[in-house]
C-alpha positions in Angstrom: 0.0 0.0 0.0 1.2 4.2 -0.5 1.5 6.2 2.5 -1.9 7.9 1.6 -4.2 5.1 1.8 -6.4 4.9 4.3 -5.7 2.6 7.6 -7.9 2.2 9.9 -6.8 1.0 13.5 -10.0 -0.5 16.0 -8.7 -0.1 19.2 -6.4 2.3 18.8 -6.5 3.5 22.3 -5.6 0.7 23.6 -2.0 -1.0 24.4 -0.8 -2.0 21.2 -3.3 0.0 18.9 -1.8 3.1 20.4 2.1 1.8 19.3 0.8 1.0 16.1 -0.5 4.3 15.8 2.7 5.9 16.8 5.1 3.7 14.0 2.4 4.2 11.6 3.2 7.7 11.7 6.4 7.4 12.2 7.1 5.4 9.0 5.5 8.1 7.1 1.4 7.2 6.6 -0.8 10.2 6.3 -3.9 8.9 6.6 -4.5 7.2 9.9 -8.1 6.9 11.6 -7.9 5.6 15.1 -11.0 4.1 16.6 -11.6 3.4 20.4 -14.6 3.3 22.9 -12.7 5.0 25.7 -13.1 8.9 25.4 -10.0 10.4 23.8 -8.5 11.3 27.2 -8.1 7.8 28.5 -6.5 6.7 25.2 -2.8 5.5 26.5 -1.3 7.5 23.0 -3.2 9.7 20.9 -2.3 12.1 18.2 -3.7 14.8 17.0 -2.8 14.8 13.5 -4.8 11.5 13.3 -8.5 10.9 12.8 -9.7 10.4 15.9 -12.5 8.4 16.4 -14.9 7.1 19.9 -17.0 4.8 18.7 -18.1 1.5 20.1 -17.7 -1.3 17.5 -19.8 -4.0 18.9 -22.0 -1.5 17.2 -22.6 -2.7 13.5 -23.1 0.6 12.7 -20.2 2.0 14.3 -18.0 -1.0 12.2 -19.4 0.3 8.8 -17.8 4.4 9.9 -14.7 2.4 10.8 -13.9 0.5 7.7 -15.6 3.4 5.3 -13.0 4.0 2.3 -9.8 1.9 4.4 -7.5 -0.1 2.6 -6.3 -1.7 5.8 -8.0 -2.5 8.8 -6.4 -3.5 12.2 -8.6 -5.2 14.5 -6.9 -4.9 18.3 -10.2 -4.3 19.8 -11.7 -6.5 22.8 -12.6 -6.6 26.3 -9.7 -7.8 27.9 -6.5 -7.4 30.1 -4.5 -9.7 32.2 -5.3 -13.4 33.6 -7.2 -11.8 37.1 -9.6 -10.1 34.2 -10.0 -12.8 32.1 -11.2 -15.4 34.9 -13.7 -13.3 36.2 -15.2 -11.7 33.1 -15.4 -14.5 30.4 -19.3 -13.0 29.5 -17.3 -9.6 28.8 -14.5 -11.0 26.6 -17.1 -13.5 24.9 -18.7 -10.5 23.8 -16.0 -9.2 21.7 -17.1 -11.6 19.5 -19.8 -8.9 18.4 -17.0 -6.5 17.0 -14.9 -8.9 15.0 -18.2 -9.8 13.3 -19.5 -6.5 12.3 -15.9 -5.6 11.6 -15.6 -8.3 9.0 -18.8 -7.5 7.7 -18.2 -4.3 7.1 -15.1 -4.5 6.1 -16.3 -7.2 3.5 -19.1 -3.9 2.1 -16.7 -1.5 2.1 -14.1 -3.2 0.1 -11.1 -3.5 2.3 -8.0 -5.0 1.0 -6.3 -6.5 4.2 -7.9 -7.2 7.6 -5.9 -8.3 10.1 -7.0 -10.0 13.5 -5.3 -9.6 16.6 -5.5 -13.5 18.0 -4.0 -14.7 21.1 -2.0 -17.7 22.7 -5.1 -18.2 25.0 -6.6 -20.4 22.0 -4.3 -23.5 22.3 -5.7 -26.5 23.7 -5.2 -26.2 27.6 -4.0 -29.9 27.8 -0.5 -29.0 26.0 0.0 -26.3 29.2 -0.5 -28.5 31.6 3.4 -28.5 32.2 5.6 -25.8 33.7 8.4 -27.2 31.4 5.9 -27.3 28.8 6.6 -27.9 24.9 6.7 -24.5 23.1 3.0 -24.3 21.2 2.6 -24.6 17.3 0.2 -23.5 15.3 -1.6 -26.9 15.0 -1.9 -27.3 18.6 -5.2 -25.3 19.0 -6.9 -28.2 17.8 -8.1 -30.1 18.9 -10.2 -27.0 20.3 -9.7 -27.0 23.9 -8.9 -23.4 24.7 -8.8 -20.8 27.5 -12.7 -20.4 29.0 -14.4 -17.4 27.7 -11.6 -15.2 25.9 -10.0 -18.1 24.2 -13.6 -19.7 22.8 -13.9 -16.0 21.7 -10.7 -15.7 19.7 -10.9 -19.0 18.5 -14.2 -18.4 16.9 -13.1 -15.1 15.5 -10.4 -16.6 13.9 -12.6 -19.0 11.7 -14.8 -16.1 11.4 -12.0 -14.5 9.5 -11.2 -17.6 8.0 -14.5 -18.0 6.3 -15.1 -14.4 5.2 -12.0 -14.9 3.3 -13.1 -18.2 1.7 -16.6 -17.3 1.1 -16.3 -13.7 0.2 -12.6 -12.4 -0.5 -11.6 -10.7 2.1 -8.2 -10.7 2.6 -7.4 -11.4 6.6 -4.4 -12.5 8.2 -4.3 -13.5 12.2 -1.2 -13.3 14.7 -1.9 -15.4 17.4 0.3 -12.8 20.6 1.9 -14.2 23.4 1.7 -11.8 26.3 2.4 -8.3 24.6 4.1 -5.7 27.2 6.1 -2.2 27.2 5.8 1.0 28.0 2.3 2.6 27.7 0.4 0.1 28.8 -1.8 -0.6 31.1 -0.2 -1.4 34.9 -2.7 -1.0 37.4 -6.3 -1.4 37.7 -7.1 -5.3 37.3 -6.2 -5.4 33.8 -2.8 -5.3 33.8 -0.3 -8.2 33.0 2.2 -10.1 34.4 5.0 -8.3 33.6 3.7 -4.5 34.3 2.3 -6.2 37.4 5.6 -7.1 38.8 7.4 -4.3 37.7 4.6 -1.8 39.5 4.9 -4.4 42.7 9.0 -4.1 42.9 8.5 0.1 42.3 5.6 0.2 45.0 8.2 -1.4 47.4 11.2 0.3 46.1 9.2 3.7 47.1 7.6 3.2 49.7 11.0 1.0 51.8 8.4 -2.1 52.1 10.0 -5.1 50.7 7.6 -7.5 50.2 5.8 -9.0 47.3 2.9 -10.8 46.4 3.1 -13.6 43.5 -0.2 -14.9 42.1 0.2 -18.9 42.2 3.4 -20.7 43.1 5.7 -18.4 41.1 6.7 -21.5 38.8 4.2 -21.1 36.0 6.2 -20.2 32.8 5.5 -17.8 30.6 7.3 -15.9 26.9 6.7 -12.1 26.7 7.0 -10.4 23.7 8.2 -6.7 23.8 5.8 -4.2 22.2 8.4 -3.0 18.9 8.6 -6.5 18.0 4.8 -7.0 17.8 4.0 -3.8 16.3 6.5 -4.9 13.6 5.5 -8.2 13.1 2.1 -7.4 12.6 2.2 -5.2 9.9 5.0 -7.6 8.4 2.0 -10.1 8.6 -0.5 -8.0 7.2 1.3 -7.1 4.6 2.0 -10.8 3.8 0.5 -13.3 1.3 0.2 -15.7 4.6 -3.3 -16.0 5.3 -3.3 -19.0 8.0 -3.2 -18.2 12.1 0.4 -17.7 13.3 2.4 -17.4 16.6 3.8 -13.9 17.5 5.7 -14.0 20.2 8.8 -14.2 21.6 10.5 -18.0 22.1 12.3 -17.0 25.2 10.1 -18.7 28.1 10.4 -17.9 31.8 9.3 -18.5 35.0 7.3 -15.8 37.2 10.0 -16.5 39.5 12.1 -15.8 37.2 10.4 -12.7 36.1 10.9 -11.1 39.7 14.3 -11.9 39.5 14.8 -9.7 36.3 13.0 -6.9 37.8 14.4 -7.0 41.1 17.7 -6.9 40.1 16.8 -3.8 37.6 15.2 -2.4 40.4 18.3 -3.1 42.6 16.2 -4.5 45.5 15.4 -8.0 47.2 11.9 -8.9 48.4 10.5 -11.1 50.6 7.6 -13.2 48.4 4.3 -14.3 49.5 2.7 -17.0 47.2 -1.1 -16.6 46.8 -1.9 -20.0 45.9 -5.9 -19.2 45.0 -5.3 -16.1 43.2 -6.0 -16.7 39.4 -2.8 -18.1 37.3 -4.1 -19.4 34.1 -2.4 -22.2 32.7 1.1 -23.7 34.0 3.5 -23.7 30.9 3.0 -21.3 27.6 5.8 -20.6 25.1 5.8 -19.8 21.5 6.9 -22.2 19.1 8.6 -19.6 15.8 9.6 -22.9 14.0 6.9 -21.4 11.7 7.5 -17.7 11.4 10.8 -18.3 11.0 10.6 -20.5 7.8 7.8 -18.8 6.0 9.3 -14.8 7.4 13.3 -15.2 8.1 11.8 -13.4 11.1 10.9 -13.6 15.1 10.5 -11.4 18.2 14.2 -10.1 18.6 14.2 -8.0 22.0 15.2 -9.7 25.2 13.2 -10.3 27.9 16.0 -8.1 30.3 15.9 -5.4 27.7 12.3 -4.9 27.4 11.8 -5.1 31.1 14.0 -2.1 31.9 12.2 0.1 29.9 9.2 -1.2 30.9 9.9 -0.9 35.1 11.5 2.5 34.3 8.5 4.0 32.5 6.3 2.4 35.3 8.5 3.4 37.7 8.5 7.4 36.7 4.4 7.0 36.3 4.4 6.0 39.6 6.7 8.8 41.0 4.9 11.3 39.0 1.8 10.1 40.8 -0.2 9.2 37.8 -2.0 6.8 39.9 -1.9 6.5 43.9 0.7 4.1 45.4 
């Protein structure tokens, strides 16, 4: 595509819509419309030399304004955030199902060229993460279809959604399935937050405040790959841009424990704690890695950032929120 087609990003003021925004116009595209449901001031970036957009697209209605005249849509839009929200809201995250939908249909009426779905690890089948040493996941393991309650049944279905539209009606999708995006400007408080914004707000909380103590949800031995948001944002439009139309991992192939994960960020941090386990808190599965066998041979490609690189901006961004007192400690 030329740098003055049309893209339209769905839920752009969200995590990785809002760095997608940001390389969007840093690469040079004039013609960016950002959608999101969250009034403008809540959006985590937002430009103002962008088409700004608050709409709610669970709305059909709102789906068809979206897509009108795009060559490229982006769909990073649910109701979501980190494994405490996702066990206690699966009727929430089920009902994202509703945007994806109109999205492809309108997308489908208004011509678009590429439509790209934001999938998730969540869809694999739950009997391969039984393991904290567990085999890294490829693409064929979400079948048989045994995936996380709730928001993996919802991306799941979205993804044949996407399939089908493309079979039965030409539209041109493509799916990255992420493995537990993080970064700076993201979401680190509140309930939604993920695993690695929630420890590195947890190790600044006690670095401020001289209380070194920690809370870890589970025994601290569930393993986990996190993939840094420049490597997503760049291997989604890589993707997009692709003739690969099948679901695909994105996501970085270096796995971890949550132990492990404190370790990191404690030593950035340059502090010990003293962990409590909270052994009925929500954990999610044991074992989830990313398997790039697959993006590697069809892209020459995979998630490059280290886990100890991405971390230290992340804690220090958090870190300075917290000091500026962006939210209460």
């Amino acid at each position: 595509m030329t740098n003055d087609q049309l893209i339209s990003v769905c839920g752009a003021g969200g995590f990785i819509g809002g760095a997608l925004v940001a390389d969007l116009r840093a690469q040079g595209y004039t013609k960016i419309r950002a959608i999101d449901q969250k009034p403008l001031d809540q959006w985590y970036q937002c430009f103002e030399d962008v088409e700004n957009k608050v709409l709610d697209l669970q709305l059909k209605e709102a789906c068809h304004e979206a897509t009108k005249d795009a060559h490229t849509v982006y769909n990073l839009a649910a109701d979501m955030g980190g494994m405490g929200f996702i066990e206690n809201n699966k009727a929430l995250c089920m009902l994202s199902v509703l945007i994806n939908t109109h999205l492809c249909m309108a997308a489908k009426e208004a011509g678009v060229s590429r439509f790209f779905y934001a999938s998730s690890a969540c869809v694999y089948n739950g009997d391969k993460q039984k393991s904290y040493a567990v085999a890294p996941l490829k693409e064929q393991d979400a079948y048989p279809a045994l995936p996380e309650d709730g928001y993996g049944w919802e991306k799941l279905f979205s993804e044949r959604m996407c399939r089908h539209f493309r079979e039965d009606f030409g539209l041109q999708t493509r799916i990255a399935r992420y493995h537990n995006v993080y970064g700076p400007f993201g979401t680190w408080d509140g309930g939604r937050e993920k695993a690695p914004a929630a420890v590195c707000r947890k190790v600044a909380l006690a670095k401020l405040t001289g209380k070194h103590e920690i809370d870890i949800w589970g025994t601290g031995e569930q393993t986990r790959s996190f993939m840094y948001i420049t490597d997503c944002v760049e291997g989604t439009q890589m993707l997009t841009a692709s003739n690969y139309v099948e679901p695909i991992n994105l996501g970085s192939a270096e796995m971890v424990s949550i132990n492990q994960l404190v370790d990191i960020v404690e030593e950035i941090a340059g502090v010990k704690l003293n962990r409590t386990y909270q052994l009925d808190a929500p954990k999610g599965v044991n074992g989830r890695s990313s398997d790039n066998t697959l993006i590697q041979q069809i892209f020459g490609w995979e998630p490059s950032t280290r886990l100890r690189e991405g971390m230290e901006k992340t804690y220090a961004w958090i870190y300075d929120e917290m000091v500026r007192g962006k939210k209460s400690l």
